[in-house]
N, C-alpha and C positions, 0 to 999 in steps of 0.2 A: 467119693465125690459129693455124697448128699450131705456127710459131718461138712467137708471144707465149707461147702456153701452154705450152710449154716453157722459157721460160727465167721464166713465171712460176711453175710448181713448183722450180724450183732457187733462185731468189729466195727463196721461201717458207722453204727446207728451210735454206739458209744462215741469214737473215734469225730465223729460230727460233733461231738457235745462239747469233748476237749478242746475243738477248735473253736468254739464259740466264746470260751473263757480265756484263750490263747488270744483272740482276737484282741480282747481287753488289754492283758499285758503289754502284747506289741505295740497299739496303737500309743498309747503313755510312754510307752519306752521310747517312739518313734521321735515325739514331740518332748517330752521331757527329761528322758533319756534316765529317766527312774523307772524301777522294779516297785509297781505296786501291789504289796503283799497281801493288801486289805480285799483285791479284787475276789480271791476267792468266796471271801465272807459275803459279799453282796449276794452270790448266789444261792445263799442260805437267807438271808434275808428277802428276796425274790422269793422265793420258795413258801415262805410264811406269811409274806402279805398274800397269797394268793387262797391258801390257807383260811387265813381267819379273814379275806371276804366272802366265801365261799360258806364258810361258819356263821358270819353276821347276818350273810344277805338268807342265810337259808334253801341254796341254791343246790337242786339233787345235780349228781354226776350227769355230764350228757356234753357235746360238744361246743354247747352253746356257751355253757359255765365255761369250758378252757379257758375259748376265746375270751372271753369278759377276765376272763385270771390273766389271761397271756397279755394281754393291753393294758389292765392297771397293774398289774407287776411289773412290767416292762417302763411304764410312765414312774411310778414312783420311786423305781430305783433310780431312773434317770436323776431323777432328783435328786437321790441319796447321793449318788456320784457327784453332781454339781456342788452340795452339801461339803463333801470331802475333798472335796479340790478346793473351794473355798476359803475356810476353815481350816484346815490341816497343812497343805501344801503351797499355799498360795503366798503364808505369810513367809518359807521359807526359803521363797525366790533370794538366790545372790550366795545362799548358804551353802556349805562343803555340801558334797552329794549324800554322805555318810548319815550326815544330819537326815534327812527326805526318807532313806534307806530305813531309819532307827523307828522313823515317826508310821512310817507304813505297816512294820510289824506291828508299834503300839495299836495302829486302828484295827489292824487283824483282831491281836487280842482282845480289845474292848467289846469289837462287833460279837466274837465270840461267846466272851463271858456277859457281855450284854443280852446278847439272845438266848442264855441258858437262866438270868435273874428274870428276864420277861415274859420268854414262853416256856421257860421251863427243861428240864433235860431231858424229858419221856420222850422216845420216841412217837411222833403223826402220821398217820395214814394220808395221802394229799386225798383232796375230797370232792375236786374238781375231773379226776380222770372216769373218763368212759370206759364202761365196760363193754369190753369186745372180745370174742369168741377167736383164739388162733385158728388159719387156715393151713390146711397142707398144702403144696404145691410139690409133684414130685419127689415125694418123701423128707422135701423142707417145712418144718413148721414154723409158719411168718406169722408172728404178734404183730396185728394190725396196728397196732403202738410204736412199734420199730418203725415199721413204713413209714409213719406220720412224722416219728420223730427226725427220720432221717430226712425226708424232704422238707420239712419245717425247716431245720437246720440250717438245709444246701439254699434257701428261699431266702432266710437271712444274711446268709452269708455273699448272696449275690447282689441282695440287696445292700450290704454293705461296701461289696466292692464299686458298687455304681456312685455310692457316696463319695467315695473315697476318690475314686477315679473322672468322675464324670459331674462333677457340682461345684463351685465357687466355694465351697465352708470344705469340701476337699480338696482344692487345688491349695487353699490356706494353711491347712492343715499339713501338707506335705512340703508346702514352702519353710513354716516354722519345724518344719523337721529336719531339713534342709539346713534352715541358718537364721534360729530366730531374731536374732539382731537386723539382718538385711531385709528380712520377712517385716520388721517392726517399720524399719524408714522405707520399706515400699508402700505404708499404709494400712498393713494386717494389725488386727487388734489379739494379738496373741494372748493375753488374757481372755478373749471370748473364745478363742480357739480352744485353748487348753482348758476350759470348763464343756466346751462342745465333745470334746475330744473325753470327758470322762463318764459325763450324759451317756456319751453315745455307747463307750465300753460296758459300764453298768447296764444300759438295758438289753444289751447281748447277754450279760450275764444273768440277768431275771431270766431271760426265755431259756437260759442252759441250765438255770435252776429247777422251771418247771417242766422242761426235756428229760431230764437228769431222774426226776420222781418220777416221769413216765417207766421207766426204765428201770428204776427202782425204788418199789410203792413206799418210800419210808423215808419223813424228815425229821430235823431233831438240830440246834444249833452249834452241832460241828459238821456238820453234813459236806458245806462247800469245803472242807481244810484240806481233804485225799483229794476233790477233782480238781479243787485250784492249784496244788500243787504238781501234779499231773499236764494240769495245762500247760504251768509255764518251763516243764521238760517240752514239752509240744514244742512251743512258741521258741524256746532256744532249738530244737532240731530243726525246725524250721528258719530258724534263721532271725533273730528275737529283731523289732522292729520292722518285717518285711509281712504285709500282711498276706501277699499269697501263702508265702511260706508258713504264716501260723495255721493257716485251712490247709495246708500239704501235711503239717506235722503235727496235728491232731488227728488225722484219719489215719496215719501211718503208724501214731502211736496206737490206738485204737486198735487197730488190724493186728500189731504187734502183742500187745497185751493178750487180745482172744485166744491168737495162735500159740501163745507160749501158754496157756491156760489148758487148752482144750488137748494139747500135744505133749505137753510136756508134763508141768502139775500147774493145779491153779494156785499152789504156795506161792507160785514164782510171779503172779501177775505184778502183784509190786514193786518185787523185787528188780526184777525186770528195766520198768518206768524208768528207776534211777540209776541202774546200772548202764542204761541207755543216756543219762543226763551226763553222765562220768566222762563216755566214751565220746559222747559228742565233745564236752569240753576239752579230752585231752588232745580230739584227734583233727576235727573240724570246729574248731570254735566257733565261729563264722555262724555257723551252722549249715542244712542246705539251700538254700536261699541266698544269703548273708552275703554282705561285701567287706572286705578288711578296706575300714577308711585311716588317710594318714593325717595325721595330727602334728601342728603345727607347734613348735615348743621355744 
């Protein structure tokens, strides 16, 4: 009973993280009904602004530093996203989808090899995390860092859902999801939406950046490439544009992954992931969440 519980708070506390960057994918998928591939990179880029303010400002490890990481990482990627909806995807409104699809990989790539010409390929230590002494409970040993990260997590992501659910820029948001054309002659400026809507993805993906290096003390700019792709197994088990379902299919992936690691072998953690992506598509496309909508031809 003591392994299960244990390797079901690290399940938990990963599986949070998934969903954070699952959130990203859906929401874009929801509104634009494109697969943005680039989203994982942000969280390496998140990851590094955090990094070298931390470096610049001179600032020792302690909680105070996070927060200050977690707020301008979070703000500037926001930006970055705004940047890449802008710029990249905005101009290719009207175009085959394939075209959006093709452009998204290239941003992956660039952000990639972008951040390996900038900060280099050595692995970083983040420089922002506190050091805390794990406790036993029980014969579970809980990393204060798990706890934090898991509740952080479940705080944004409730705090997302009140956006979403509960705010005039998510009531718009879910119209242009809906039926951006009707959404446009009722008024909505779906251009602001769909730059809000990439803001808002990218700085979920900062804070699962610097979640992600709680978790695991080591960045380096391919870092986001395994949890973004990760994610958007999440995001499609869940049911890819349904946001509950991307916070369902991030924690379940998560929980899945531990269990097949700690029980099985940890070769298979990956393996796993996408063997999961497989079955989902052949079996439930949908995903669990997901509605089959019919299209008019």
């Amino acid at each position: 009973m003591t392994e299960f519980l244990q390797h079901l708070l690290t399940g938990l506390s990963v599986g949070a993280i998934y969903a954070l960057i699952a959130l990203g994918y859906t929401m874009v998928f929801g509104v634009l009904k494109l697969i943005n591939f680039a989203h994982g990179d942000v969280v390496m880029v998140g990851a590094f602004i955090a990094y070298y303010l931390a470096k610049w400002a001179g600032l020792a490890p302690g909680w105070d530093t996070a927060a200050l990481a977690f707020v301008a990482s979070m703000s500037l990627c926001a930006g970055l996203g705004f940047l890449i909806e802008r710029l990249a995807y905005r101009p290719l409104a009207g175009q085959p989808r394939i075209t959006a699809l093709i452009t998204a990989i290239a941003i992956s790539l660039l952000l990639e090899n972008g951040g390996q010409l900038v900060f280099g390929a050595e692995p970083r230590h983040p420089l922002w995390t506190p050091t805390l002494e794990p406790v036993v409970l029980g014969g579970v040993t809980v990393q204060p860092l798990q706890i934090v990260t898991l509740l952080l997590a479940l705080a944004l992501m409730a705090g997302l859902q009140f956006v979403v659910y509960r705010t005039r820029i998510g009531l718009a948001m879910r119209a242009v999801s809906h039926d951006p054309t009707v959404a446009q002659l009722m008024g909505v400026n779906t251009h602001r939406v769909i730059g809000f809507t990439f803001m808002l993805g990218s700085a979920m993906a900062a804070a699962a950046g610097l979640l992600y290096s709680l978790t695991y003390p080591k960045i380096d700019p391919l870092m986001g490439l395994l949890p973004g792709l990760k994610a958007f197994v999440a995001a499609v088990l869940g049911g890819i544009g349904n946001v509950p379902g991307a916070m369902v299919g991030g924690l379940v992936l998560g929980l899945s992954e531990e269990f097949v690691a700690g029980y099985i072998s940890s070769s298979l953690r990956d393996a796993f992931a996408f063997s999961l992506l497989i079955a989902v598509l052949l079996f439930k496309p949908t995903g669990l969440f997901g509605s089959t909508a019919t299209e008019k031809v």
